[in-house]
C-alpha distance (Angstrom), angle and dihedral (degrees) to the residues before:
residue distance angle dihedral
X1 . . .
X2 3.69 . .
X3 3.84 120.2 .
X4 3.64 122.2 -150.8
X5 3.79 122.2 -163.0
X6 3.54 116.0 -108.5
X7 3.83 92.2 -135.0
X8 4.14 86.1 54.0
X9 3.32 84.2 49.3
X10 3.74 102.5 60.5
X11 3.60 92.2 31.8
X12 3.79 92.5 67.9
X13 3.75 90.7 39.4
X14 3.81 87.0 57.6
X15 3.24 94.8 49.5
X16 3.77 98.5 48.9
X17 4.14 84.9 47.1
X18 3.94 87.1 57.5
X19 3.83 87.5 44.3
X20 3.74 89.3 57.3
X21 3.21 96.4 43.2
X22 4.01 91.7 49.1
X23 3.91 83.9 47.1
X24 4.03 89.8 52.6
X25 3.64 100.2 42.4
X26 3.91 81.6 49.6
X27 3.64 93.0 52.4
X28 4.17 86.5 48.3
X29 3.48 97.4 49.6
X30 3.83 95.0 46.3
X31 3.72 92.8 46.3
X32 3.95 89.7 52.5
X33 3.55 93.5 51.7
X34 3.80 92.9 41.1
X35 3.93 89.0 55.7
X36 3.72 93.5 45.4
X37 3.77 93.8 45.3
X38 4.14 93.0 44.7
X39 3.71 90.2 46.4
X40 3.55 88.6 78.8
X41 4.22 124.7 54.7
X42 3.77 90.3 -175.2
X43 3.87 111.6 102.9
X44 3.59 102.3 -141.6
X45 4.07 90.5 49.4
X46 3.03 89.0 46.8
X47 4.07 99.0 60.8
X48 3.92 83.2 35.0
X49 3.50 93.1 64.2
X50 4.07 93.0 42.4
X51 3.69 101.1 56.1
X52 3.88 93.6 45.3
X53 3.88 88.2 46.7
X54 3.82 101.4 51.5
X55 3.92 92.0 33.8
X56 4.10 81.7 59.1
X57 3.07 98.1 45.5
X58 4.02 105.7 38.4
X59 3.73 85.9 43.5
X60 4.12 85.0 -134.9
X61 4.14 121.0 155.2
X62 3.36 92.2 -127.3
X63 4.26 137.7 28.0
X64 3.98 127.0 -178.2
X65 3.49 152.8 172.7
X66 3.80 112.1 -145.0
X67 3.76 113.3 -163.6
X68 3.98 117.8 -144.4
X69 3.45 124.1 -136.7
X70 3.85 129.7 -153.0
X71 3.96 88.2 -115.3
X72 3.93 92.7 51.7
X73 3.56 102.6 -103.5
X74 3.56 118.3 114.9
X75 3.76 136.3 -153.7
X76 4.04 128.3 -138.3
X77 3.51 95.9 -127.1
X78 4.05 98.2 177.2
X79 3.57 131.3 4.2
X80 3.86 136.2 -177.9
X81 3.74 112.2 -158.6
X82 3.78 140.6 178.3
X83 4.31 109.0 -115.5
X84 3.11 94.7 -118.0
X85 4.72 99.2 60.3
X86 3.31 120.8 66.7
X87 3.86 121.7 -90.9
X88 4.14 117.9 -112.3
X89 3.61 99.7 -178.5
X90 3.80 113.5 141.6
X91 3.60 99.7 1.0
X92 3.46 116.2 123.0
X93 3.59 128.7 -119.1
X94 4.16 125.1 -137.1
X95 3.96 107.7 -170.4
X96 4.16 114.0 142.9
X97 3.96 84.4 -146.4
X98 4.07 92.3 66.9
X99 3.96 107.8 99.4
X100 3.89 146.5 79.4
X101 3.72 93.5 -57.4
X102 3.69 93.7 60.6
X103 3.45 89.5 84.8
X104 3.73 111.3 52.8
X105 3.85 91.0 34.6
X106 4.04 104.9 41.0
X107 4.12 96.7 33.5
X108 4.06 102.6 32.6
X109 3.82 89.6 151.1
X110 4.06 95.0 27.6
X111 3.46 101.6 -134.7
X112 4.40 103.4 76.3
X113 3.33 110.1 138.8
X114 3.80 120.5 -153.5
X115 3.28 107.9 -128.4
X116 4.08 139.5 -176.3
X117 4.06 103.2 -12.2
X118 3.64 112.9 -92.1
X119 3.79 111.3 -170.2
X120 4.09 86.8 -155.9
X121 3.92 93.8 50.2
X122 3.99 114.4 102.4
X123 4.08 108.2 -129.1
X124 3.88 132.3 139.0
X125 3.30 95.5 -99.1
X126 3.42 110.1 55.7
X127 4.01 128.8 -149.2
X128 3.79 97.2 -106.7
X129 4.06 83.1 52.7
X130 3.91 100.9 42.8
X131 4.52 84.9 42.0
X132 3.75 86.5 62.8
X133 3.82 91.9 48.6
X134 3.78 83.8 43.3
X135 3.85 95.0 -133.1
X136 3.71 127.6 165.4
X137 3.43 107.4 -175.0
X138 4.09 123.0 23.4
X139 3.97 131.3 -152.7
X140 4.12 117.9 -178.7
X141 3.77 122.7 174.8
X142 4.00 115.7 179.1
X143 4.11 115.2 -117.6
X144 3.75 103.5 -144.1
X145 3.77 121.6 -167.6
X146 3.93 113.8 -163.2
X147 3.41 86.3 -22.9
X148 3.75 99.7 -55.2
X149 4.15 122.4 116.2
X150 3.97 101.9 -104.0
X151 3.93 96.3 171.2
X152 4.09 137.5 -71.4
X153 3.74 132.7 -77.1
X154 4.03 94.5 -139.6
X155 4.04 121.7 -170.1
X156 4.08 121.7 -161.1
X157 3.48 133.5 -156.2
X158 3.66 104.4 -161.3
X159 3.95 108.8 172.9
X160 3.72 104.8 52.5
X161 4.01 134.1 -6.9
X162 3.98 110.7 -83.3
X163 3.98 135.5 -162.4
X164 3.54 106.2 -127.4
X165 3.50 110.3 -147.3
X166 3.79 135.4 -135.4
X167 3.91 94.9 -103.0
X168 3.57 93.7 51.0
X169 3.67 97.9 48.5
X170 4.38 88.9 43.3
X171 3.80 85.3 47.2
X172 4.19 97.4 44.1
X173 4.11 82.1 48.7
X174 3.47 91.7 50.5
X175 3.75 101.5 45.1
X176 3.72 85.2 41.6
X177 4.19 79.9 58.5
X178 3.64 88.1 55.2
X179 3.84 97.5 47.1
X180 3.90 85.6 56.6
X181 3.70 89.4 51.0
X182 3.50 96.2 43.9
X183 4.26 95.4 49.4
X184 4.11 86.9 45.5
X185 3.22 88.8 58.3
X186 4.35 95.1 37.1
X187 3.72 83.0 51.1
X188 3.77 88.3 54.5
X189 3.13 102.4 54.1
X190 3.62 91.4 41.9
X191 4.01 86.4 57.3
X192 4.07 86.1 43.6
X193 4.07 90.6 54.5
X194 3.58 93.5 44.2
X195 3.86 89.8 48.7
X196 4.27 81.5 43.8
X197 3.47 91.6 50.8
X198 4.16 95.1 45.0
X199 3.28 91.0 47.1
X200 3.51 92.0 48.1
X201 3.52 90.7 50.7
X202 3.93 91.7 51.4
X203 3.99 88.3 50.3
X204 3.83 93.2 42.9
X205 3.77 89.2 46.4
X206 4.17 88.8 38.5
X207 4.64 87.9 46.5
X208 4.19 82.8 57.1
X209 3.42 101.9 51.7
X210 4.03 83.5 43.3
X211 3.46 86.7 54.9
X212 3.46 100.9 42.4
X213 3.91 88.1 43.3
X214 3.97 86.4 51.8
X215 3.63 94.1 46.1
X216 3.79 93.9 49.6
X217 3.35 83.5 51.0
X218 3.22 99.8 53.7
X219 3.95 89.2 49.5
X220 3.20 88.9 50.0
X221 3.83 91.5 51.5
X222 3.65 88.6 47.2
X223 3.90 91.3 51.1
X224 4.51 86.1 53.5
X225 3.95 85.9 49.8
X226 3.56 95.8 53.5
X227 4.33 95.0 36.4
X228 3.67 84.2 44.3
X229 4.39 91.1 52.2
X230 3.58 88.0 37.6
X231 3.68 87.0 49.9
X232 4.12 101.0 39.2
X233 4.40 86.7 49.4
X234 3.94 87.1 45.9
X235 4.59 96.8 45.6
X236 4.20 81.6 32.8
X237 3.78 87.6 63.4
X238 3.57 102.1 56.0
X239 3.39 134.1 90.0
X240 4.14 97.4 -124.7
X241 3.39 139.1 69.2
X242 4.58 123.2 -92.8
X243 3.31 120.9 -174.1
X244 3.41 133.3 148.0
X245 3.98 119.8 -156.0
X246 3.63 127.5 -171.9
X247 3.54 135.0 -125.5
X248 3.83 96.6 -82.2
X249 3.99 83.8 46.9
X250 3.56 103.7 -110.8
X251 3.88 122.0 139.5
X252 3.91 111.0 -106.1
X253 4.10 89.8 166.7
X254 3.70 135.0 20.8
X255 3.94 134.6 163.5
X256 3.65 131.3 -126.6
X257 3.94 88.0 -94.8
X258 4.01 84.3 75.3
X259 3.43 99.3 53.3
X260 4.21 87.5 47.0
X261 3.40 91.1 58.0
X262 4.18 107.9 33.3
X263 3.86 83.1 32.3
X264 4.01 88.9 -139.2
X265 3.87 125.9 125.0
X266 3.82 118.8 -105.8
X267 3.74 85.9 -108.1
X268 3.38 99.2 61.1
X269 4.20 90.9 42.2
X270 3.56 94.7 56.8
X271 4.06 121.3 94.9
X272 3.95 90.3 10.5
X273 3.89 118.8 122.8
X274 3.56 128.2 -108.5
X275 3.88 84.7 -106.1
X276 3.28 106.0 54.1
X277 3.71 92.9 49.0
X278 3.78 106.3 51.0
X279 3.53 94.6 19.5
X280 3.83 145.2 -117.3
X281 3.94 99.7 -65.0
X282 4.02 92.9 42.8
X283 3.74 88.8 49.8
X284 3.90 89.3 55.2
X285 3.94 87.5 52.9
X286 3.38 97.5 48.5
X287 3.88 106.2 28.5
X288 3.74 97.7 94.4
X289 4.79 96.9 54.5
X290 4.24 73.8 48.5
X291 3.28 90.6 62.4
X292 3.85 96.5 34.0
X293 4.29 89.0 59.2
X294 3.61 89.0 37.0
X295 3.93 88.1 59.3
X296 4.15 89.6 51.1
X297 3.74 103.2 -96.5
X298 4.17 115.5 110.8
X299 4.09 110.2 -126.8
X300 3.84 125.3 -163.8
X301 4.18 111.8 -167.5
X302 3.59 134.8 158.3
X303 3.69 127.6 -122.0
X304 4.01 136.5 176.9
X305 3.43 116.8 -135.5
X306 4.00 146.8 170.4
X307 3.50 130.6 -116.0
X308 3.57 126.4 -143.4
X309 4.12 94.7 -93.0
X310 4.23 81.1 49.6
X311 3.80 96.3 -108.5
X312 3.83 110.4 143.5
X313 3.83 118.0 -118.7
X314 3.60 123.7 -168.5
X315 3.75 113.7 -141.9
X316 3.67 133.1 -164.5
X317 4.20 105.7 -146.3
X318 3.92 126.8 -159.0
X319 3.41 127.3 179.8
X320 3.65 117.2 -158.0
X321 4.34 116.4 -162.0
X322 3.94 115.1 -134.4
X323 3.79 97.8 -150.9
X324 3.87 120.3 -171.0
X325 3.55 119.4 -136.2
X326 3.64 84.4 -101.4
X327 3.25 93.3 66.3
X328 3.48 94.3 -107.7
X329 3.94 128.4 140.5
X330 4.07 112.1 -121.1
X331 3.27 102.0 174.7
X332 4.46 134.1 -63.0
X333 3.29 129.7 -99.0
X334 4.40 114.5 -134.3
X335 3.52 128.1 -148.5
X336 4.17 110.7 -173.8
X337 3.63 115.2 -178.5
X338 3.65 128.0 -165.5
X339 3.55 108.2 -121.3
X340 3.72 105.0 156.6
X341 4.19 88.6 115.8
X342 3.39 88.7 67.2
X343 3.51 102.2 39.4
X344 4.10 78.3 58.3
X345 3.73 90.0 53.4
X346 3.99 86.6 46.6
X347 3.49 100.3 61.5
X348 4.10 96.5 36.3
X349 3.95 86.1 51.9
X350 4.32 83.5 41.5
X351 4.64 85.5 53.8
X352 3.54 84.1 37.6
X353 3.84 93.6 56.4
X354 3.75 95.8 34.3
X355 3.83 98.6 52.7
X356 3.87 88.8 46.7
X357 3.95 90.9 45.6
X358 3.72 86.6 55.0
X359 3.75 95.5 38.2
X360 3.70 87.9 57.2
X361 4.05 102.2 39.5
X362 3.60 85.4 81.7
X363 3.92 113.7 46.0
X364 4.14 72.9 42.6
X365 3.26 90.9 62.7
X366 4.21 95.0 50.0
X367 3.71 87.8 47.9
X368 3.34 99.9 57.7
X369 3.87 95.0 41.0
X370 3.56 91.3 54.2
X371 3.85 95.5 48.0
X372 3.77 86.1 41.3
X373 4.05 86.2 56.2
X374 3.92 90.5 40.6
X375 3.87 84.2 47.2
X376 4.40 89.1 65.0
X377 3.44 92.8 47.5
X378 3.48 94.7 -125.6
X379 3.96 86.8 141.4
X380 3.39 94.0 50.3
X381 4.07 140.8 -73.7
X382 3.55 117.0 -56.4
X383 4.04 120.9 -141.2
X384 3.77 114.5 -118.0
X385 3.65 94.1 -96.2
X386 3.22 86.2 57.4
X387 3.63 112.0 48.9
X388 3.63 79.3 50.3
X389 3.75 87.2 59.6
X390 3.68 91.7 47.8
X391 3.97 97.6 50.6
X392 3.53 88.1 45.8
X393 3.94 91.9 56.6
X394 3.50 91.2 40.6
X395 3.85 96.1 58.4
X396 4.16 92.6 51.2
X397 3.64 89.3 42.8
X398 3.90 85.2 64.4
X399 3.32 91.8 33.0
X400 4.00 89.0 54.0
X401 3.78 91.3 39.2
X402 4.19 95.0 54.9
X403 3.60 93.0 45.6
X404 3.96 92.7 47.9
X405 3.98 84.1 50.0
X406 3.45 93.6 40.7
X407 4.20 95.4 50.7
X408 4.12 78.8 46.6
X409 3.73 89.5 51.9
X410 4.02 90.3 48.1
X411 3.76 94.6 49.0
X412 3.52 91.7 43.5
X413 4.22 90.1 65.3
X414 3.26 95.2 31.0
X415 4.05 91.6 65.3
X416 3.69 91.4 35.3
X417 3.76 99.8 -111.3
X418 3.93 89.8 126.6
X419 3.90 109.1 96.6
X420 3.44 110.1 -163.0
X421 3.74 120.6 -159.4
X422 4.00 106.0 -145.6
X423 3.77 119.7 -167.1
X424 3.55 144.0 137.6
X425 3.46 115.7 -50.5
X426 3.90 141.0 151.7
X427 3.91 124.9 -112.3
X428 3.83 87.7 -147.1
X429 3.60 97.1 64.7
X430 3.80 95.6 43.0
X431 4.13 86.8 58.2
X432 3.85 87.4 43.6
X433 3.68 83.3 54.8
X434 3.68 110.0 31.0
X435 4.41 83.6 48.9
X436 3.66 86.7 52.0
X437 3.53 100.7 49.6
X438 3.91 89.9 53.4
X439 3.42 101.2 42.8
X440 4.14 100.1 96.9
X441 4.11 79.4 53.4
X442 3.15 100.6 50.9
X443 4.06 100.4 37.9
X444 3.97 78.8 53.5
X445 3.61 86.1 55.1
X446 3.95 87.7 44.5
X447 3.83 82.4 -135.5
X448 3.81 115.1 134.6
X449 3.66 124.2 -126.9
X450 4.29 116.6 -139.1
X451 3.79 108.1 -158.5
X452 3.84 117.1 -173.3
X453 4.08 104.3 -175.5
X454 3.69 117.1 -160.0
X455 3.80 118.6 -176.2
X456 3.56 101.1 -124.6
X457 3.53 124.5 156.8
X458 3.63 115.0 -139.4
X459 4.26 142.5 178.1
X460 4.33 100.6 -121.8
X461 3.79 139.2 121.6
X462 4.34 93.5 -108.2
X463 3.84 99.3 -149.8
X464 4.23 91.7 50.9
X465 4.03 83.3 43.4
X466 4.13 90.8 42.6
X467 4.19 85.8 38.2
X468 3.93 78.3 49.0
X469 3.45 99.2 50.5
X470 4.11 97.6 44.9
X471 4.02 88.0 54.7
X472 3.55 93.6 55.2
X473 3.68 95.2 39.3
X474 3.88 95.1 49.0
X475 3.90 81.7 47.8
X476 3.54 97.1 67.2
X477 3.93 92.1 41.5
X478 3.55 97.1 54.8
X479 4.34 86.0 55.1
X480 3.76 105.4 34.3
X481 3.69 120.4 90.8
X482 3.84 129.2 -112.6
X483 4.17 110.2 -79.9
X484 4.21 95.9 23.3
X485 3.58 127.7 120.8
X486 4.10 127.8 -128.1
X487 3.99 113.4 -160.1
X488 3.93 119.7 -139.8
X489 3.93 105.0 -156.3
X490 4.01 141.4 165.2
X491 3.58 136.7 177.6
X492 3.97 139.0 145.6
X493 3.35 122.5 -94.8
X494 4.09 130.6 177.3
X495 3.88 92.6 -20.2
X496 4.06 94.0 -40.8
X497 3.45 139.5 96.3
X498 4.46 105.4 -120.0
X499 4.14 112.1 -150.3
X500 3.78 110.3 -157.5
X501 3.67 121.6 -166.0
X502 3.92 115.0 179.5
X503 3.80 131.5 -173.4
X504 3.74 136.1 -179.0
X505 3.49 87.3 -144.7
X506 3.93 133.6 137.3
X507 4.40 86.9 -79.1
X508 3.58 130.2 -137.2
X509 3.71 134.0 -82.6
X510 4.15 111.0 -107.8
X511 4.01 85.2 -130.6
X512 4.09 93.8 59.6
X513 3.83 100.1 29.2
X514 4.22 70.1 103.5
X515 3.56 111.0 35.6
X516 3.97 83.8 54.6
X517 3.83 101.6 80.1
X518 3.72 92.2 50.0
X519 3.61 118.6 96.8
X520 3.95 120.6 -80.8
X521 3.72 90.1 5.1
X522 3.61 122.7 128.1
X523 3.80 131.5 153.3
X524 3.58 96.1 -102.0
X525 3.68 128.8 18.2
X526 3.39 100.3 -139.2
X527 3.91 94.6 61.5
X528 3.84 88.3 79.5
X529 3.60 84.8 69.8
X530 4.07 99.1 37.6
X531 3.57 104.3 38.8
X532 3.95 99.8 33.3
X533 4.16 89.3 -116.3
X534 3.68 125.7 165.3
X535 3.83 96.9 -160.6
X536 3.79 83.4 -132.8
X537 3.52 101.0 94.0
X538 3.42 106.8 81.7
X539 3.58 91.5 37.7
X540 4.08 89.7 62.9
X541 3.93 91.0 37.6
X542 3.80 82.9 61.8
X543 3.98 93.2 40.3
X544 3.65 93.2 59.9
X545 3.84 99.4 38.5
X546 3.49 91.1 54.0
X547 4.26 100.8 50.4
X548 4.24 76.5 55.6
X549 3.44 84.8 64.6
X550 4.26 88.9 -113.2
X551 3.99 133.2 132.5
X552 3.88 115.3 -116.5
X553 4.06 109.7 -157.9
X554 3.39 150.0 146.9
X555 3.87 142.6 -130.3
X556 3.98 122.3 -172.1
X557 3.91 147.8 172.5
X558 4.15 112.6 -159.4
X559 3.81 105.3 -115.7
X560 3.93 94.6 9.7
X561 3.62 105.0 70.4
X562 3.78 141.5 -102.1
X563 3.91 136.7 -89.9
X564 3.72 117.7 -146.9
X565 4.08 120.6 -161.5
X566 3.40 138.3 -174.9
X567 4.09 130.2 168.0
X568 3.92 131.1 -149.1
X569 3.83 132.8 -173.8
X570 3.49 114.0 -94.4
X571 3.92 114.2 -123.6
X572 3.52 110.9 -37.2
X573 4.01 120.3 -121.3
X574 4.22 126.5 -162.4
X575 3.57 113.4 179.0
X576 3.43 100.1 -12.7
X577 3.84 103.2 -58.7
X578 3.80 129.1 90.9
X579 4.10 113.7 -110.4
X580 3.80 100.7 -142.7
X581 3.92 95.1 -163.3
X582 3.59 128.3 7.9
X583 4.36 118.4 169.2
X584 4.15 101.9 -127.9
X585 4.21 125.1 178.4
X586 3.14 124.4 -133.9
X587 3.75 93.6 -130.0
């Protein structure tokens, strides 16, 4: 058994108390300085508040914070010094031995004190530095941020030489520790404000062009309002009905004329369908120029209707695509126009003309039958004069006479009293037939008729098509010059049977290749007079083409010559079997 001294004994226990106590009042003092350092996240309090710290509580002259640069020089960036040493701060210091290496080679156990000056001893700050500073006695600990050299925390005994001890170098180290913590995480939240403040800049810069994108909006908006006010007072005004419908056809716009008529508010109009405004059976009338506009191609029609107190209105309908510049269809805009006072004035001037056609057939009929008798000479022998006289009444009495019959003819289809007698028939004999017929004319003309038959079989009354056929053909006589050629042809196309009829002839203006299939209406007024025209013709080519169920139209170059077309069904099948004849009116 070993015996230990009971004075040893409480020696070493002493000693280990004082330790403790050296280790706790360690601890204290590094936790107070920690706190006071880490209060602050603002480097240069932060450094403040270190130097003035360890200068308290190391009692030394002279505390600083040297700064390290990437060329080796370092800056005093904060000093606490006693009145009566000189002050260092700012001035830069020039030693070779500043830089990374200083750590690993000068500290290898991190805890050497510098003591008593020795000009022979090897440190970074070298004895012609430190005499400037007048220092004594020298204490350096390295502040590392993430795990790079940042600079020194440096403590000076100025008066006399001093033995650092172990506690103040550990402690020095480890507030030097704390600096380096504390600046990592200044320099953090420096980065983190200047990211702040960027990206505050990007979402101040970002909330103007909001704003100034919502307040040109809003201009803009303002700008639609007023158009759309200016352009409600101007469509309210007149006397038809503007809407616009979109592509599932539902009313996004309407005038006041709607609400007249449907008497409904514009609230109530807009979103509903086509349907449920005018109503199943209109819909079924209408449906299929819908669908036309709503396919890109504009469509005019006319349609009868009744008004709420059940008088009938005749309308006049176009439908007007809006196309994207996509090509896609958004919707159509419709323009209905009331047009039942001159549909009145139509049919009085249509009695009008009938009862005067048939009020003149028959004194036309005397006068030509007693020219026609003056004409043989069975009443005697005219002079020259007045033979001249007599052809010359002759040729307007026929003239007079074909455009009575042809008015009668008009009226006739017009009110339905026409029955046509469709049947199979075959496009090549009408040419044959319709060529024929105009040959004498056009071999007067010397003008050369082209015929191209095509046996085609097709559904069509044949003496409208042939009547059809002649008009057109004595058309294109009457304006080609001597020595051209007009070409008969016929051939199927998409389910029809295409009619071409193409002059060389002076050609048609693009603004009356319309106007010319309407009644009276020729291209200029004084061919009546030349050429012997009705300006009927076209208008009952166009008459009969269309109660076949055809197109009637016209293509033309000014100076080259004009095309006329017109389509027909091709034979007609019902159940499976061909109808050869079948009795249809025009009505």
């Amino acid at each position: 058994v070993l015996l230990i001294p009971e004075g040893r004994d409480i020696t070493v226990r002493k000693l280990a108390e004082q330790e403790l106590q050296r280790q706790n009042q360690r601890s204290q003092l590094l936790s107070e300085v920690t706190l006071k350092i880490r209060q602050s996240l603002q480097l240069e309090e932060i450094l403040q508040t270190t130097v003035t710290e360890v200068q308290k509580l190391l009692q030394a002259d002279r505390v600083l914070i040297c700064q390290l640069h990437p060329d080796g020089f370092g800056t005093v960036v904060q000093e606490a010094v006693l009145p009566n040493w000189p002050v260092i701060l700012g001035q830069n210091i020039i030693d070779p031995y500043l830089g990374t290496d200083y750590v690993n080679n000068s500290y290898p156990d991190e805890n050497c004190p510098l003591l008593n000056l020795n000009p022979a001893t090897n440190h970074p700050f070298n004895n012609e530095l430190l005499a400037q500073f007048v220092v004594k006695a020298n204490l350096v600990a390295p502040i590392l941020v993430k795990q790079q050299l940042w600079g020194f925390l440096i403590a000076h005994q100025c008066d006399n030489p001093r033995q650092w001890t172990t506690f103040e170098i550990e402690l020095l180290h480890q507030l030097a520790d704390q600096i380096g913590i504390a600046l990592s995480q200044a320099q953090l939240l420096e980065n983190l404000e200047e990211m702040v403040a960027e990206r505050t800049a990007e979402l101040t810069a970002t909330n103007q062009q909001l704003q100034q994108e919502i307040s040109d909006r809003q201009q803009a908006e303002e700008a639609l309002r007023q158009s759309e006010e200016q352009l409600r007072l101007i469509t309210d005004a007149l006397p038809v009905f503007i809407s616009y419908i979109d592509a599932q056809q539902c009313y996004r716009f309407n005038n006041q004329a709607y609400e007249d008529w449907f008497g409904r508010t514009r609230t109530e109009i807009y979103g509903l369908h086509i349907r449920e405004l005018w109503g199943e059976t209109v819909y079924q009338r209408i449906q299929r120029y819908i669908e036309v506009a709503l396919s890109g191609e504009r469509v005019t029609y006319e349609n009868d209707l009744l008004d709420r107190e059940g008088n009938t209105h005749y309308l006049s309908t176009t439908h007007i695509p809006d196309v994207n510049e996509q090509g896609e269809v958004k919707g159509f805009f419709t323009v209905i126009i009331d047009i039942s006072d001159r549909k009145a004035v139509e049919r009085m001037k249509d009695e009008f003309v009938s009862v005067a056609s048939h009020e003149l057939r028959t004194p036309l009929t005397s006068i030509r039958g007693s020219l026609g008798l003056l004409a043989t000479g069975k009443l005697g022998t005219l002079t020259e004069k007045g033979q001249r006289m007599l052809e010359i009444a002759v040729n307007n009495t026929d003239r007079l006479s074909r455009l009575v019959n042809d008015i009668l003819d008009l009226q006739r289809m017009e009110s339905g009293k026409v029955r046509m007698v469709k049947q199979d028939c075959n496009a090549a004999d009408l040419i044959v037939q319709a060529a024929e017929a105009m040959h004498a004319m056009a071999e007067k003309e010397r003008i050369t008729l082209s015929i191209a038959p095509v046996s085609i079989l097709l559904w069509a009354d044949p003496d409208s098509i042939l009547q059809t056929l002649i008009n057109l053909l004595s058309n294109a006589i009457k304006f080609s010059p001597p020595g051209s050629t007009i070409w008969l042809t016929v051939e199927t196309q998409n389910q029809e049977v295409l009619f071409q009829v193409k002059d060389q002839g002076r050609g048609i203006p693009a603004n009356k290749l319309q106007s010319i299939f309407e009644r009276f209406q020729q291209v200029d007024a004084s061919d009546s007079r030349k050429k012997g025209g009705t300006g009927l013709g076209l208008a009952i080519c166009r008459n009969i083409v269309e109660q076949h169920g055809g197109r009637l139209w016209a293509e033309s170059v000014v100076g080259e010559g004009s095309t006329f077309y017109f389509t027909l069904p091709a034979v007609r099948k019902e159940g499976g079997h061909n109808h050869d004849k079948q009795v249809y009116s025009t009505h």
